[in-house]
C-alpha positions as CSV (number, residue, x, y, z in Angstrom):
1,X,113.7,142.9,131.0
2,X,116.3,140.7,131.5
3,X,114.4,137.6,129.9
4,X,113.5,139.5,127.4
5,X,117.0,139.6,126.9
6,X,117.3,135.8,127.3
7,X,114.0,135.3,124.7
8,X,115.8,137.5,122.5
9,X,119.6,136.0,122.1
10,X,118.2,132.8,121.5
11,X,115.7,133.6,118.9
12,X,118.9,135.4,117.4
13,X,121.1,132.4,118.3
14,X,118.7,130.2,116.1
15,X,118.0,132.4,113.6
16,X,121.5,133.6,112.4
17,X,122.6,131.8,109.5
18,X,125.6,129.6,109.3
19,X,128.4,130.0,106.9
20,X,128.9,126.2,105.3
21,X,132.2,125.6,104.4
22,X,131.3,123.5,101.7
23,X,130.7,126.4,99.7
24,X,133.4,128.6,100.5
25,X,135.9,126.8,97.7
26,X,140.3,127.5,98.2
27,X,141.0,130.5,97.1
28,X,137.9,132.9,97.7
29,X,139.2,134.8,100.1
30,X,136.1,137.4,99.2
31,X,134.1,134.5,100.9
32,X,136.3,134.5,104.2
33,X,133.9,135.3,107.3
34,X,130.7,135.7,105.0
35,X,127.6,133.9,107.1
36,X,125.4,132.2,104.6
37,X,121.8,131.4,104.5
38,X,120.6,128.1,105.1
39,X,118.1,128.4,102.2
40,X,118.6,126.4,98.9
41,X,118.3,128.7,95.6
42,X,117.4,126.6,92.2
43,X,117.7,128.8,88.9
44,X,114.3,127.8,87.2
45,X,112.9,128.2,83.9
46,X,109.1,128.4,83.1
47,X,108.4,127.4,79.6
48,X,105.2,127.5,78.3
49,X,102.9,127.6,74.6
50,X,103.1,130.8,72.5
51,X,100.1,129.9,71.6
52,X,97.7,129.2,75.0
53,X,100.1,129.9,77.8
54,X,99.9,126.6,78.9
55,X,103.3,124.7,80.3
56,X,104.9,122.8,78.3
57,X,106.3,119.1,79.2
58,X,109.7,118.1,78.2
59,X,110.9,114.2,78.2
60,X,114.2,115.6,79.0
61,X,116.7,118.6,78.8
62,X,120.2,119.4,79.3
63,X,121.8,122.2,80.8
64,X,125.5,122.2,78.9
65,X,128.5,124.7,80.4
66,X,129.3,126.5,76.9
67,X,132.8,127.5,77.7
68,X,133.6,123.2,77.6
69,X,130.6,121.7,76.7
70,X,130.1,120.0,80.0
71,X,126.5,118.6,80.5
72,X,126.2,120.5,84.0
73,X,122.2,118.8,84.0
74,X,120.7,118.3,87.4
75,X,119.9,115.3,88.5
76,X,117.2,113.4,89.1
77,X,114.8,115.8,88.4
78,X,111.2,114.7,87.9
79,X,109.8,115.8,84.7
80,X,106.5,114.3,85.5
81,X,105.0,116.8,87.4
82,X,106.8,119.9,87.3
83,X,104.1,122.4,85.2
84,X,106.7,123.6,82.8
85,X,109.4,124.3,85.5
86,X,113.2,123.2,84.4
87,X,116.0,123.8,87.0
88,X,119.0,125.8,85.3
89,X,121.1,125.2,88.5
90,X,121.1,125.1,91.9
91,X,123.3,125.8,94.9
92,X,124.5,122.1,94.9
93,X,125.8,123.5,91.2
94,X,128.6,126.0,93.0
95,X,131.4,123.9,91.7
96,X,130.4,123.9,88.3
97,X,129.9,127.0,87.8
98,X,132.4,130.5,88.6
99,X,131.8,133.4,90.9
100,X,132.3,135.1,87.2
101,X,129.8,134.8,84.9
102,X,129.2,131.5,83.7
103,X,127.1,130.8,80.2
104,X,125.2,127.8,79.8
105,X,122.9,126.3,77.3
106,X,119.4,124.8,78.1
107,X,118.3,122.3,75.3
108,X,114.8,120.7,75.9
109,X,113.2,117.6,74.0
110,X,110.0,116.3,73.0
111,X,110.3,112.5,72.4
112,X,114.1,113.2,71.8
113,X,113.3,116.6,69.1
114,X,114.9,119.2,70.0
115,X,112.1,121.9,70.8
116,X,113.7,124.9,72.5
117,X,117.2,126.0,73.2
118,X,118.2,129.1,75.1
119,X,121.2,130.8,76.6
120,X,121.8,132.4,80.0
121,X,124.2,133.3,82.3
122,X,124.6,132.3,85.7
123,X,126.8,133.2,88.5
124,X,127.4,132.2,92.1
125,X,128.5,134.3,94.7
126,X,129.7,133.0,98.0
127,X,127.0,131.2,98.9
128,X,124.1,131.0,96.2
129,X,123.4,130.6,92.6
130,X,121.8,133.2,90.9
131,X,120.7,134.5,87.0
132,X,122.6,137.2,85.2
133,X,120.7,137.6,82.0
134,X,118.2,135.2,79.9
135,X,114.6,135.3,79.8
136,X,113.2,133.0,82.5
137,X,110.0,132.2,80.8
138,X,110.4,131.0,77.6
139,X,107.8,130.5,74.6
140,X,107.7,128.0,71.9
């Protein structure tokens, strides 16, 4: 019994997630004491042909914060071989974006043509980004 015990408050010990501090900005004092997962959340897009289904493959996009205009694009994001997947944002996006909700803009290009653009709101909460509202799979 007692290792059991032992078996079991370890596998708890290395299992319970970790608040990082890093995302726990001055002033969220909702965010005090909250234990955060250690799992990284991307806000993706799939964007694929009205007319076969199949994905469609950008040359580049931006994703711009509406309320300044600030190109808030991840980086160095291959766009080589992602099947139609763009990243909106991710949790290494928590500073540039509000625990309130947070509009952005994704523009995507073909050989620099604009071919789709798209609004959605995004939020983070104390730990992780995550989508309000906006279609994630778009057609064009």
């Amino acid at each position: 019994m007692q290792k059991q015990f032992i078996l079991f408050f370890i596998l708890f010990s290395v299992f319970l997630p970790n608040c990082e501090k890093e995302n726990v900005k001055p002033g969220d004092s909702d965010c005090e004491g909250i234990f955060c997962t250690d799992i990284f959340v991307s806000v993706n897009i799939l964007i694929k042909h009205s007319n076969d289904n199949s994905p469609v493959i950008l040359t580049k996009y931006k994703v711009i914060r509406t309320s300044d205009n600030e190109d808030i694009t991840i980086k160095d994001n291959d766009l080589t071989d992602n099947n139609g997947y763009y990243v909106i944002v991710n949790d290494s996006s928590t500073g540039l974006i509000t625990n309130k909700n947070t509009e952005v803009e994704f523009q995507g290009y073909i050989n620099d043509s604009l071919v789709v653009q798209k609004l959605f709101i995004v939020k983070k909460d104390c730990c992780h980004v995550s989508l309000v509202s906006g279609d994630p799979v778009v057609y064009i």
